[in-house]
Rosetta silent file (secondary structure, phi, psi, omega in degrees, C-alpha in Angstrom):
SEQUENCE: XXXXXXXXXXXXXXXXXXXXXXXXXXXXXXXXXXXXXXXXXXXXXXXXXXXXXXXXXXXXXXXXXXXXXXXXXXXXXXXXXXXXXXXXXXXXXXXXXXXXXXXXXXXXXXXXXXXXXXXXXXXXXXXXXXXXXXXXXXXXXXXXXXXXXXXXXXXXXXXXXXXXXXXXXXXXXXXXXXXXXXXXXXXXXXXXXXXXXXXXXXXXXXXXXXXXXXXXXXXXXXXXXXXXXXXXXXXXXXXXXXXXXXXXXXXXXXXXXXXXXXXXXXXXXX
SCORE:     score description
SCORE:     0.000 S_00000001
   1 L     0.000  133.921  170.498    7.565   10.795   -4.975 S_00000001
   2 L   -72.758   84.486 -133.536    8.032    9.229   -1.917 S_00000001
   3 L  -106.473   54.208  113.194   11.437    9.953   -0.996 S_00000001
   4 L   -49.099  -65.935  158.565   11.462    7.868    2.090 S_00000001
   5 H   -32.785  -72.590  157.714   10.816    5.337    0.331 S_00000001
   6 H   -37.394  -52.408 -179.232   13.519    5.779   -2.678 S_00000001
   7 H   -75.962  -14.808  179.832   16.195    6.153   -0.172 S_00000001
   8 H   -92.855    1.580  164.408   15.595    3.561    1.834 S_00000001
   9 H  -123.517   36.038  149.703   15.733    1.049   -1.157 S_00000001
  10 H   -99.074  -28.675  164.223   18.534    2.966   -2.759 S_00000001
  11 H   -40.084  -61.967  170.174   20.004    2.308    1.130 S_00000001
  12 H   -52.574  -64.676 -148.271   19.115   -1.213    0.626 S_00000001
  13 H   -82.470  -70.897 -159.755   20.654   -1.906   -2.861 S_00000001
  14 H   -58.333 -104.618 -164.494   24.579    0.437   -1.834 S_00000001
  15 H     4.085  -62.515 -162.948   24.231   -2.331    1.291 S_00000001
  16 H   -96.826 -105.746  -92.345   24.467   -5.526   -1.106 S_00000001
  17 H   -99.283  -47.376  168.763   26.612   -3.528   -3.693 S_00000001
  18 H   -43.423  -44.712  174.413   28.904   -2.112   -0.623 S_00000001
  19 H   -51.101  -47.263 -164.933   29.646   -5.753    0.747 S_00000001
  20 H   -73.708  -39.408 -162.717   30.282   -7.078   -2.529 S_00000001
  21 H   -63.862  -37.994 -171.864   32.491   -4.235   -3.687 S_00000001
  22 H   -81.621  -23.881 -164.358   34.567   -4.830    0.183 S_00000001
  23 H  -119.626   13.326  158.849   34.809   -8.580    0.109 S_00000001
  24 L  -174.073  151.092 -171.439   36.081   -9.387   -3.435 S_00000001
  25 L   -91.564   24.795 -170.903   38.183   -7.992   -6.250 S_00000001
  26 L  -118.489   51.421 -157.862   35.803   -9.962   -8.582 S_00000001
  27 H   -73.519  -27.945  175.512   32.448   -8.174   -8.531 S_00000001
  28 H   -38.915  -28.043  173.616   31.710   -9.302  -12.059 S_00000001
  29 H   -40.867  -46.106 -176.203   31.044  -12.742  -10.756 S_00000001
  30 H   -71.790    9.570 -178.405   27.617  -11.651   -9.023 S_00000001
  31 L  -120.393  144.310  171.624   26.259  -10.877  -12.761 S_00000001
  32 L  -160.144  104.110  176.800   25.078  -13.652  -14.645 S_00000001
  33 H   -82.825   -6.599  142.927   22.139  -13.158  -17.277 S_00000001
  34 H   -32.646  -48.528  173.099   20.956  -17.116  -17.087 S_00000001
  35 H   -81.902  -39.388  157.378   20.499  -16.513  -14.011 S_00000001
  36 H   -37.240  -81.979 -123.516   18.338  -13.017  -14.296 S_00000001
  37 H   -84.378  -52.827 -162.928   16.493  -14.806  -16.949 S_00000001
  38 H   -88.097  -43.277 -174.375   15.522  -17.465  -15.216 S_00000001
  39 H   -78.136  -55.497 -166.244   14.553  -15.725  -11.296 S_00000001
  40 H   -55.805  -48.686 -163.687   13.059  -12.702  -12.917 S_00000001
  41 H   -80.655  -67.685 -163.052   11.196  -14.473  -16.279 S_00000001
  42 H   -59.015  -37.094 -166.664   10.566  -17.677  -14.283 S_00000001
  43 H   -86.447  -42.391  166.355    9.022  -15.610  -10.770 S_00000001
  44 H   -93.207   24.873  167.031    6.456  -13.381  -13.277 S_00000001
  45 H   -65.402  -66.779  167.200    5.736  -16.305  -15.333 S_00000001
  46 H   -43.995  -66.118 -152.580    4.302  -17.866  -12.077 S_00000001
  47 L   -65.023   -6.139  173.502    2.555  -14.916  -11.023 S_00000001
  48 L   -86.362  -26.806 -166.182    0.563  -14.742  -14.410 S_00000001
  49 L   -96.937 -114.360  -43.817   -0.421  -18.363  -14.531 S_00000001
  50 L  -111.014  -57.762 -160.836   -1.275  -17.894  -10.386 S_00000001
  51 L  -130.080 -178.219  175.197   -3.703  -14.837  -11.107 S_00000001
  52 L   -54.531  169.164  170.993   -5.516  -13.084  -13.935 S_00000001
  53 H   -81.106  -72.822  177.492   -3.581  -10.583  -16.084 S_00000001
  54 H    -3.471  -46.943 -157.142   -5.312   -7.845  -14.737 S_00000001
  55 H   -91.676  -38.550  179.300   -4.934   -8.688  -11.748 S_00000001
  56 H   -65.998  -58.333  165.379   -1.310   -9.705  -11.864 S_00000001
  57 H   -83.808   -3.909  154.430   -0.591   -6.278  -13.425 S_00000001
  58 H   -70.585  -18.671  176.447   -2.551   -4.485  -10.920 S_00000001
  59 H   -83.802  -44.338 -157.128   -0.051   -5.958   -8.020 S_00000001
  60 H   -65.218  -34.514  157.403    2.578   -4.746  -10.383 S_00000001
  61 H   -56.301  -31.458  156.974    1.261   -1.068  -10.574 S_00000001
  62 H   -28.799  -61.060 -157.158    0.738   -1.746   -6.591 S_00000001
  63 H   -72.295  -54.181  159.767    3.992   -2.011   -6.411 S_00000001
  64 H   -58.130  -58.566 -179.461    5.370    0.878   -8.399 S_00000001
  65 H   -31.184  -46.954 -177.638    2.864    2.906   -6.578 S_00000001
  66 L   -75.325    3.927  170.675    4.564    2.902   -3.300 S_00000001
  67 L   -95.612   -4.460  166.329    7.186    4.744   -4.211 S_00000001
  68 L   -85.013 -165.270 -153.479    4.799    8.089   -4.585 S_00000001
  69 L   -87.596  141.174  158.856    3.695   10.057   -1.880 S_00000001
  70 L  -127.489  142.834 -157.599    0.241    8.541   -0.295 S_00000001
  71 H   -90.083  -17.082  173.324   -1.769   11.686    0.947 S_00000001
  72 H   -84.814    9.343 -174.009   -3.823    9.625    3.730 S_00000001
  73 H  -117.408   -8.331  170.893   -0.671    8.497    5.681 S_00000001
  74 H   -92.798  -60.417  173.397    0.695   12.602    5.250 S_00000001
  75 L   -33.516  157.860 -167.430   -2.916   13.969    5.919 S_00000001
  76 L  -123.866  139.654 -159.754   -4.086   14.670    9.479 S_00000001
  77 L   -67.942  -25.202  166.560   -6.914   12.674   10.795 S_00000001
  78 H    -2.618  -63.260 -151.760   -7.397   16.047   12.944 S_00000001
  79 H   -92.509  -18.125 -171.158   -8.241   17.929    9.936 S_00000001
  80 H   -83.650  -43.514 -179.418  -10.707   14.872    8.719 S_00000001
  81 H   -72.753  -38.869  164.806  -12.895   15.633   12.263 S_00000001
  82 H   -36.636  -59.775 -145.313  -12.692   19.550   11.449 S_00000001
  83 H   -72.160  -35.985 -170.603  -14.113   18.627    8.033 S_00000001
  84 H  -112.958    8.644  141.790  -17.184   16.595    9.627 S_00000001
  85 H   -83.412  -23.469 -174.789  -17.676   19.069   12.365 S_00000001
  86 H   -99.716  -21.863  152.832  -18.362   22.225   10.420 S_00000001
  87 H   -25.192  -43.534 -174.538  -20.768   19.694    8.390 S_00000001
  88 H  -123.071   39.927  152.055  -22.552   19.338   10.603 S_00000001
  89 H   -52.304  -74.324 -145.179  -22.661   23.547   11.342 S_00000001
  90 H   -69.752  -43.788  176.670  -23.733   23.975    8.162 S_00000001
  91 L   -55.467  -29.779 -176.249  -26.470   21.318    8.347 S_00000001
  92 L   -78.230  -23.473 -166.856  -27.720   22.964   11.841 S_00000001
  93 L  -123.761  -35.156 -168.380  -28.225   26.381    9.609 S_00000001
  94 L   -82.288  -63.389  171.553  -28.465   25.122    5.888 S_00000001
  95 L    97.730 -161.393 -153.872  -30.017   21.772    6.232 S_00000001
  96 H   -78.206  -15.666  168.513  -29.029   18.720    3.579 S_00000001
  97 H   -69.750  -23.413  171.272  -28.822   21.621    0.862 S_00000001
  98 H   -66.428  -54.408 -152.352  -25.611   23.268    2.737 S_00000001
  99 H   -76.078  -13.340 -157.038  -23.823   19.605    2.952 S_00000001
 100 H   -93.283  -29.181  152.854  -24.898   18.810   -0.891 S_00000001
 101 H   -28.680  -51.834 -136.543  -23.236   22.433   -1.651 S_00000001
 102 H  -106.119  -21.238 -168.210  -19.940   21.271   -0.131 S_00000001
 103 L   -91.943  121.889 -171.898  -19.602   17.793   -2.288 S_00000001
 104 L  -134.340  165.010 -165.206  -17.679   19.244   -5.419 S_00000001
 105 H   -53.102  -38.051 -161.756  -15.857   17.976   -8.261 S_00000001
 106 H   -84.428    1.294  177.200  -12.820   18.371   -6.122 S_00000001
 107 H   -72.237 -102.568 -165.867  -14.025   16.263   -3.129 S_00000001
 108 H   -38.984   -1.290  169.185  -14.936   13.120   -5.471 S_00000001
 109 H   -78.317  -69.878 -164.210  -11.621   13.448   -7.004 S_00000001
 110 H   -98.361   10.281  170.817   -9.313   13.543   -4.118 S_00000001
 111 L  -170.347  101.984 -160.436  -11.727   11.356   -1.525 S_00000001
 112 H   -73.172  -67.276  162.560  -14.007    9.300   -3.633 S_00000001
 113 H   -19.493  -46.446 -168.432  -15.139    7.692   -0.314 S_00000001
 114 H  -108.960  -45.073 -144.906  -16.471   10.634    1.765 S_00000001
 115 H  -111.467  -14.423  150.658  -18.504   12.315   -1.181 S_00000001
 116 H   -66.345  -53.538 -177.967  -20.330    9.320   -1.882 S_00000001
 117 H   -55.306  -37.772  174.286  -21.148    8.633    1.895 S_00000001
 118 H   -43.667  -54.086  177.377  -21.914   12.335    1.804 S_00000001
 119 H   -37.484 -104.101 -141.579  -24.907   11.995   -1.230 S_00000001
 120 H    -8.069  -58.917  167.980  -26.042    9.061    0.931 S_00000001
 121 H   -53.186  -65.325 -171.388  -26.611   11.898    4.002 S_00000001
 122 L   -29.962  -56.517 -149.928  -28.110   14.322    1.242 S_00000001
 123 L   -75.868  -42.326  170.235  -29.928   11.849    0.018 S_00000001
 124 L    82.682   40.378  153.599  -31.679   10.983    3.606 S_00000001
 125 L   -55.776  145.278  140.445  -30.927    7.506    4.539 S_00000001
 126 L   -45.298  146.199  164.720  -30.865    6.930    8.259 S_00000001
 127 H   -24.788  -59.830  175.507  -27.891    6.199    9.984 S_00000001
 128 H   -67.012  -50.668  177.574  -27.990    2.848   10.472 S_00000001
 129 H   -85.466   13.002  133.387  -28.349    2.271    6.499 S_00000001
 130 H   -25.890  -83.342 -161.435  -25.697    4.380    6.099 S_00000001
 131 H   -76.417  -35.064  175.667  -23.513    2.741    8.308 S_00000001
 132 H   -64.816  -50.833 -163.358  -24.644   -0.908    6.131 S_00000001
 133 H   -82.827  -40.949 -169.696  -23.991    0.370    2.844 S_00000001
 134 H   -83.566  -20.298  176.971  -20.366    2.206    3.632 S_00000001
 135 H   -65.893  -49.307 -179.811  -19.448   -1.167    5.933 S_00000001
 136 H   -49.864  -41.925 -146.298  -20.103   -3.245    2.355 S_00000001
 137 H   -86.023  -35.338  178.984  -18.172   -0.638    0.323 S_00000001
 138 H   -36.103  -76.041 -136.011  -15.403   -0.679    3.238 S_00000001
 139 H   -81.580  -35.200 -164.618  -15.264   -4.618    3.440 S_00000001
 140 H   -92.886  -40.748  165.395  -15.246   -5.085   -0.235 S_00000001
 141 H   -39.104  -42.769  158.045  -12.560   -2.313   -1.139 S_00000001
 142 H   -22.725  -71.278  151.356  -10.823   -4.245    1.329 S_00000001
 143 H   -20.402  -74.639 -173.470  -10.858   -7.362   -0.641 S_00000001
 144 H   -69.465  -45.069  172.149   -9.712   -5.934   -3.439 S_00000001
 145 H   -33.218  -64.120  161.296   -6.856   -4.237   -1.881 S_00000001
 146 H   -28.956  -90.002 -148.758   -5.958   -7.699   -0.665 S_00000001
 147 H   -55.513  -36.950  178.968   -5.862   -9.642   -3.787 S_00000001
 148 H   -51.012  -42.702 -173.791   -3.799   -6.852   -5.075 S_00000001
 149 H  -102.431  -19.898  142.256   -0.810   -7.104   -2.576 S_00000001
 150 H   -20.992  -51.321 -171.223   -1.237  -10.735   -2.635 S_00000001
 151 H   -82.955  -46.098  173.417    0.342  -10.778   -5.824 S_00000001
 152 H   -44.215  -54.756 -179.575    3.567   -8.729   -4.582 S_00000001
 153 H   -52.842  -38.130  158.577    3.643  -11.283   -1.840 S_00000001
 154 H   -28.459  -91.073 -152.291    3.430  -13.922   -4.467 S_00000001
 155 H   -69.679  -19.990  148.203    6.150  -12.982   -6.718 S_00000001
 156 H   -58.356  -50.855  176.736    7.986  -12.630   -3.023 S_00000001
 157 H   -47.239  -37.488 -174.099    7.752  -16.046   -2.749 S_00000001
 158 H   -62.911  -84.964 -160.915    8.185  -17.191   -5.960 S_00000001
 159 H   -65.840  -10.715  128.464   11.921  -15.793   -6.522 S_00000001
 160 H   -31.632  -52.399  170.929   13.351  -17.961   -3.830 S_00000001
 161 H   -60.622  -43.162  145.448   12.118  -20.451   -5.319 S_00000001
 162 H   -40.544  -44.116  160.787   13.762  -19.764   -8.806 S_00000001
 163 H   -46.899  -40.336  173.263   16.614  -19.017   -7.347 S_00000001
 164 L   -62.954  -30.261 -173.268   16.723  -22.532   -6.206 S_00000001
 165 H   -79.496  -26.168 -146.034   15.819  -23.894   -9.357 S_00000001
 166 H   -96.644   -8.987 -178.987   18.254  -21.536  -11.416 S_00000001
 167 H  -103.632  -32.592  178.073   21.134  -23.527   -8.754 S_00000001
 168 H   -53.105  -50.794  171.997   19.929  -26.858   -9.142 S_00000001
 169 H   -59.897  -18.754  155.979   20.035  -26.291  -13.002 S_00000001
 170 H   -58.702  -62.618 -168.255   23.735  -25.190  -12.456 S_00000001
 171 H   -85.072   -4.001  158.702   24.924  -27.648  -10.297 S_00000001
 172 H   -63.524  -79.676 -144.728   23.262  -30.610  -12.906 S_00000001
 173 H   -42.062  -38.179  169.318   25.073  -29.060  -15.682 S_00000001
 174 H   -40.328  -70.767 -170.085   28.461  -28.483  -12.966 S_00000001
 175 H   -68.796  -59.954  167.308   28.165  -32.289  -12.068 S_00000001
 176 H   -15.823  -48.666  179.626   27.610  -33.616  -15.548 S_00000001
 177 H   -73.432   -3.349 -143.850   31.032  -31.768  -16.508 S_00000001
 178 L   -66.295  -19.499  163.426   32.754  -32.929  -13.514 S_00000001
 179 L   -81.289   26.425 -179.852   35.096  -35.448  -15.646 S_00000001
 180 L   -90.055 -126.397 -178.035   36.626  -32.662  -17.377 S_00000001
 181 L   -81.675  132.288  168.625   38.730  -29.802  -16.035 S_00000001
 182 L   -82.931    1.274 -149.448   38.354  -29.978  -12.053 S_00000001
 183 L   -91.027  -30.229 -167.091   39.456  -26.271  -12.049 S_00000001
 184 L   -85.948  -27.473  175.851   36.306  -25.437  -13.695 S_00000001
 185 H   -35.059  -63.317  166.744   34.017  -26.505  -10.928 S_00000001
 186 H   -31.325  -42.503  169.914   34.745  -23.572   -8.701 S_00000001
 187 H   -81.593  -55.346 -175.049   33.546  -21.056  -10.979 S_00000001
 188 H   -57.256  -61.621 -164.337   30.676  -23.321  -12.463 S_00000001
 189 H   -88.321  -21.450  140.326   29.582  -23.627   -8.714 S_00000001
 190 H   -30.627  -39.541 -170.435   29.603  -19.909   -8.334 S_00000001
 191 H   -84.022  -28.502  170.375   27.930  -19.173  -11.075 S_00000001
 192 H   -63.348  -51.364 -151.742   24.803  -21.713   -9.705 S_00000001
 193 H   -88.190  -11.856  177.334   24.518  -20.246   -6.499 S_00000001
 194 H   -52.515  -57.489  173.419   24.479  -16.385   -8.152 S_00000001
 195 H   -10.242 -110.857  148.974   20.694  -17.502   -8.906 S_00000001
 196 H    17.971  -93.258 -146.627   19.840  -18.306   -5.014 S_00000001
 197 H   -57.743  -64.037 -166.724   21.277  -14.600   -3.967 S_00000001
 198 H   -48.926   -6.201  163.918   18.945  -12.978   -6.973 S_00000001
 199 H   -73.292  -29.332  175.077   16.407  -14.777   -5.681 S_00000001
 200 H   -77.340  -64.690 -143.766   16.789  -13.743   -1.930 S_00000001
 201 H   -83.428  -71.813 -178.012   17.583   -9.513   -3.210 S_00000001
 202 H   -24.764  -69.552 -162.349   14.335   -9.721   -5.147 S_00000001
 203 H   -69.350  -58.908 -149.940   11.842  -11.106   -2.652 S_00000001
 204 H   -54.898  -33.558 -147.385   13.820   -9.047    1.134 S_00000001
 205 H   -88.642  -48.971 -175.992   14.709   -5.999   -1.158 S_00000001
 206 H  -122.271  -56.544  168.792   11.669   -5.329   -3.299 S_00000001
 207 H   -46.275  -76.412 -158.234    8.697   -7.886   -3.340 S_00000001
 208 H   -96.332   18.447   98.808    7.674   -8.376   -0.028 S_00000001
 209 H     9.106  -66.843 -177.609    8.836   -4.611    1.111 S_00000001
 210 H   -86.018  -41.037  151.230    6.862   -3.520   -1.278 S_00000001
 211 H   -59.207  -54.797  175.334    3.731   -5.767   -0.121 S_00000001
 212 H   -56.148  -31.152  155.665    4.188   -4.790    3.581 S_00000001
 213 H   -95.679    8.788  175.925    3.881   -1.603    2.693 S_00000001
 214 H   -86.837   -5.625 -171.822    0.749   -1.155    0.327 S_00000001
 215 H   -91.767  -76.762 -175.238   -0.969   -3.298    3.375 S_00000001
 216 H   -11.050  -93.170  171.890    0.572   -0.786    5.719 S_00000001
 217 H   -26.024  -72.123 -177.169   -0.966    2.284    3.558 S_00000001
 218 H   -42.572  -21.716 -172.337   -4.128    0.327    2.861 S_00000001
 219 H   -76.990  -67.473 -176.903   -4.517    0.118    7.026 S_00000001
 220 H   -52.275  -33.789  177.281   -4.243    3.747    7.112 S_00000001
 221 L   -95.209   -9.980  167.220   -6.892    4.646    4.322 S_00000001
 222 L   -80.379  -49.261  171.528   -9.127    2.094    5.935 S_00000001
 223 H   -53.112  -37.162 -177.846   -8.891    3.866    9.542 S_00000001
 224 H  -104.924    2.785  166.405   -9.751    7.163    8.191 S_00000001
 225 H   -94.140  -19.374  177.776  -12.402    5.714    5.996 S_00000001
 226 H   -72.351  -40.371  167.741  -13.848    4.217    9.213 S_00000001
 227 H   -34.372  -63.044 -170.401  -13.628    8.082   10.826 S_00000001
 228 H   -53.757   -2.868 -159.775  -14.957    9.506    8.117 S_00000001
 229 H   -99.371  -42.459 -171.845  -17.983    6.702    8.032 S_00000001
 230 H   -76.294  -35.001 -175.999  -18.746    7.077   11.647 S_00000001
 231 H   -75.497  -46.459 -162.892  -18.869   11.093   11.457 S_00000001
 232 H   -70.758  -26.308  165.529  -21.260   10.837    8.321 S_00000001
 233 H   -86.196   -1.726  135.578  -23.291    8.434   10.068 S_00000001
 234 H   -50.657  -48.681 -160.687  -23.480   11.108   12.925 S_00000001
 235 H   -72.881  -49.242 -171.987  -24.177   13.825   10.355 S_00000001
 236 L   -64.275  -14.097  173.403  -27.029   11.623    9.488 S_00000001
 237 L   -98.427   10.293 -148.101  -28.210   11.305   12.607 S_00000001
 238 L     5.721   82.566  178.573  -28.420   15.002   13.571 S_00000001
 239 L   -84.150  179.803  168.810  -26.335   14.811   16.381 S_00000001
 240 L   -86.707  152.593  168.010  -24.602   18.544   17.695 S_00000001
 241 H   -43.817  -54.189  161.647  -21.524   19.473   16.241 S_00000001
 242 H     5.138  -79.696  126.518  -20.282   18.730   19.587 S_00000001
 243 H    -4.370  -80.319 -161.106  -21.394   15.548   19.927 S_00000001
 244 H   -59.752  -94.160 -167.133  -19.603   14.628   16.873 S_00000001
 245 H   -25.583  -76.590  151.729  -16.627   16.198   17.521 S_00000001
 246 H     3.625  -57.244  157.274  -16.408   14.116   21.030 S_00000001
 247 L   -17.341  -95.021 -177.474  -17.407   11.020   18.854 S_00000001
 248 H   -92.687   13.931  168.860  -14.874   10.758   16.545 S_00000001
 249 H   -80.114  -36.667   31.391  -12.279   12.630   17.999 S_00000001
 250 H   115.317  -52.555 -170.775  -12.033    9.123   19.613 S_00000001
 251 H   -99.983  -22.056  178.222   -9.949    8.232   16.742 S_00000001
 252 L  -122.414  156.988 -169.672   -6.998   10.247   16.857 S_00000001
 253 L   -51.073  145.027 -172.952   -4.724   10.750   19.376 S_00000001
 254 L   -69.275   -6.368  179.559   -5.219   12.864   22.238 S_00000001
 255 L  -106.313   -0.612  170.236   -2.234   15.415   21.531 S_00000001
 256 L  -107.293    9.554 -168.334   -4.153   16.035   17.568 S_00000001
 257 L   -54.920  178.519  171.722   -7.811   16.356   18.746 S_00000001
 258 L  -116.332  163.738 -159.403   -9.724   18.665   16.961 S_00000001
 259 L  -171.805  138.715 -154.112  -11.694   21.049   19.411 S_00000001
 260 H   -87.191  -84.384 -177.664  -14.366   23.355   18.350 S_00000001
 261 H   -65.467   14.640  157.915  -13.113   26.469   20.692 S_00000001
 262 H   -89.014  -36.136 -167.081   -9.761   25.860   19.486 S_00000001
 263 H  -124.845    6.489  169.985   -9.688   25.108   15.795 S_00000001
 264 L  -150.133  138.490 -146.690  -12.640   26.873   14.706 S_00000001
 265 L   -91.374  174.772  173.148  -13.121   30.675   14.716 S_00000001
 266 L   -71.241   -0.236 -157.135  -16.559   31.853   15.476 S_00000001
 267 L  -105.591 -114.051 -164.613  -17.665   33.006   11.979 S_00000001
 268 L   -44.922   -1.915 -175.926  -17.744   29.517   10.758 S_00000001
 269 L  -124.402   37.506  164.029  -19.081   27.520   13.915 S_00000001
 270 L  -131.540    0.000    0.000  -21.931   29.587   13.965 S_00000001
């Protein structure tokens, strides 16, 4: 669980329930289920007829998703340059039988990404066709990632728009009544514009929140899949460990380098 995340949209939500709770002795007012029913039902109605179901319920899992922990924005790219420096140790003493040793069940599990580009080194592509084949896999993961958080981004949009509709549909039915009781108007035009704010707390609170950050995250797993692409297409080149390290160090910040006589004892860099 992410619990950045949780608190800052439990943070969010006491914000809107603190206001309301200080600035009227009527909170019951802000609940209306016509109006739920209509921004909630009405904004993933659109988003089903907008994209496939699949697709539609893949932004929704998207979405849920960002409230767990993602291990490439806690991981340190540091530890990513270590990982493709003693690679390419073992490759200086082993050869492609050492590196094909090191891709294990638990590699392709928890980095799908680097133990495929590894095979590819194993395998004995050149660099350059490497570097072709992991750009495609890059560019199209990419894609999909998009279309995915599209659909959060959507269903931001969208529940403004309901909101609007769920007040329009008020204020007919308000103005129809209007030769009745005038007393009732006041309430009747409350009860329209409750729509409007669920439409607003939906997309600022949770929809498009929740899209800026799986884009966020996706930025971050793209950046370390470009390290990781650029070291293997190093590995592939049989440059020195060195080399490498120098390379792609490159990528991370100058107070996190990784450093051969620093971070790696002499046993294993030999």
């Amino acid at each position: 669980m992410s619990i950045g995340s949780l608190l800052a949209f439990l943070a969010g939500c006491a914000v809107v329930i603190g206001s309301i709770l200080a600035a009227t002795d009527r909170p019951m007012a802000f609940i209306d289920i016509p109006s739920v029913i209509i921004v909630v039902g009405g904004t993933f109605a659109a988003s089903f007829i907008s994209y496939e179901a699949k697709t539609a319920l893949s932004g929704l899992k998207l979405g849920l998703s960002t409230f767990k922990k993602h291990k490439d924005s806690e991981n340190s790219l540091k530890d990513e340059v270590g990982r493709i420096v003693r690679w390419a140790y073992i490759i200086q003493k082993n050869g492609l039988q050492g590196l094909e040793n090191e891709i294990t069940d638990d590699l392709r599990e928890s980095n799908a990404f680097l133990a495929y580009g590894a095979d590819l080194v194993v395998t004995g592509y050149t660099g350059a066709e490497i570097k072709q084949i992991l750009e495609h896999m890059l560019e199209s993961q990419a894609e999909r990632n998009k279309r995915t958080s599209d659909v959060l981004m959507k269903l931001g949009g969208d529940a403004p728009a309901f909101g609007m509709l769920g007040t329009l549909i008020g204020l007919i039915i308000m103005l129809g009544s209007m030769g009745g009781d005038p007393s009732a108007i006041g309430p009747s035009m409350a009860v329209a514009l409750v729509t409007t704010f669920y439409g607003i707390i939906l997309a600022r609170i949770i929809f498009i929140p929740l899209a800026t950050k799986a884009n966020s995250r996706n930025d971050v797993t793209l950046f370390k899949n470009t390290l990781q692409m650029e070291g293997l297409v190093l590995l592939a080149e049989r440059k020195s460990p060195r080399y490498i390290q120098d390379k792609i160090n490159s990528f991370v910040d100058t107070k996190e380098q990784f450093l051969i006589d620093r971070d790696m004892n002499n046993t294993s860099a030999q």
